[in-house]
VMD Tcl script that draws the C-alpha trace (Angstrom):
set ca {
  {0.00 0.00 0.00}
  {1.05 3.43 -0.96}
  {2.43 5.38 2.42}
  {0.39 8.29 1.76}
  {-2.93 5.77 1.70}
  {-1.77 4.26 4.80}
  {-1.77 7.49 6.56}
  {-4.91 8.71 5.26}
  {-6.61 5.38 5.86}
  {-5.29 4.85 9.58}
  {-6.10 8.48 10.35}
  {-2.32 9.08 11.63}
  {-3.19 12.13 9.24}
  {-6.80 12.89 8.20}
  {-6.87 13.54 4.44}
  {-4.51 11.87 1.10}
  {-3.80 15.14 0.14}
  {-2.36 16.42 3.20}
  {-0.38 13.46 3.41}
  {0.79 13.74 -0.32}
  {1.71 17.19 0.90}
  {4.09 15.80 3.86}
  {5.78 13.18 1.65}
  {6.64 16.17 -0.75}
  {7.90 18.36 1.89}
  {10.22 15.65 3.53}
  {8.54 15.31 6.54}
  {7.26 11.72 6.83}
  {9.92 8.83 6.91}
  {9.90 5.74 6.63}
  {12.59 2.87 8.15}
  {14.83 5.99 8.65}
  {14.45 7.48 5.11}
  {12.37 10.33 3.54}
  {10.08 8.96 1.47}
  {7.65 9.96 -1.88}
  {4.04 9.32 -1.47}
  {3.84 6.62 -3.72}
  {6.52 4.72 -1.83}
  {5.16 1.24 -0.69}
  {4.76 0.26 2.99}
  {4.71 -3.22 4.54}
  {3.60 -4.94 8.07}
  {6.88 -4.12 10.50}
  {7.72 -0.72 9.05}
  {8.37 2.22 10.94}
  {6.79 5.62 9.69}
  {7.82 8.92 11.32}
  {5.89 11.85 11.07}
  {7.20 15.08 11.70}
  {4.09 17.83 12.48}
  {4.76 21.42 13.27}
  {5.96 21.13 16.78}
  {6.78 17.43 17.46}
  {6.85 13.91 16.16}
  {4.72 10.34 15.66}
  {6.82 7.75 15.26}
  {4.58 4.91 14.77}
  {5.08 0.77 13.87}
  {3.24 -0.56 11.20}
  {0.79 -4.05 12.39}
  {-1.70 -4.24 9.34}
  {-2.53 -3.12 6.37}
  {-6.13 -2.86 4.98}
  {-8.03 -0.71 1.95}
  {-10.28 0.50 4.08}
  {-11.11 0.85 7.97}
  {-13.52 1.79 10.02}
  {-13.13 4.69 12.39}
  {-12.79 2.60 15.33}
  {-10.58 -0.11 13.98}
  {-8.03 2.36 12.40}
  {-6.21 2.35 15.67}
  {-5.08 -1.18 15.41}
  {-3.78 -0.73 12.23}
  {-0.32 0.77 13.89}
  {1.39 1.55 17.58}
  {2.44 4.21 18.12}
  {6.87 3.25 19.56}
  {7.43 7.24 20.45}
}
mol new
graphics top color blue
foreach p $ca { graphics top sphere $p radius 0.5 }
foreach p [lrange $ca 0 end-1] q [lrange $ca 1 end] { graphics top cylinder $p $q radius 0.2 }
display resetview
């Protein structure tokens, strides 16, 4: 799954094109390394998210199309 679907789909952020907009600006990693939206993500990867005053640095436990508002939690955990 595309990273910037991930995010938008596990509500780390809340809509694709916000999240396009933080792969383009270099502020969402993944496994250490700044990624393009269209890079692929896997079960066990670590995504880091850098917002305007800290930092979600979250592991990756599923990956789905779609979730539901209240199962989009279990999609990740959040490591700092």
């Amino acid at each position: 799954m595309r990273v910037d679907k991930f995010l938008k789909v596990s509500r780390i952020i809340k809509r694709r094109t916000v999240a396009n907009t933080a792969c383009d600006g270099g502020r969402v990693s993944v496994n250490g390394k700044s990624v393009k939206p269209s890079h692929e993500v896997k079960v066990g990867d670590v995504i880091e998210v850098s917002f305007g005053t800290g930092k979600v640095k979250a592991e990756i436990l599923s990956v789905a199309p779609t979730a539901a508002k209240a199962d989009a939690p279990s999609m990740y955990r959040i490591i700092e």
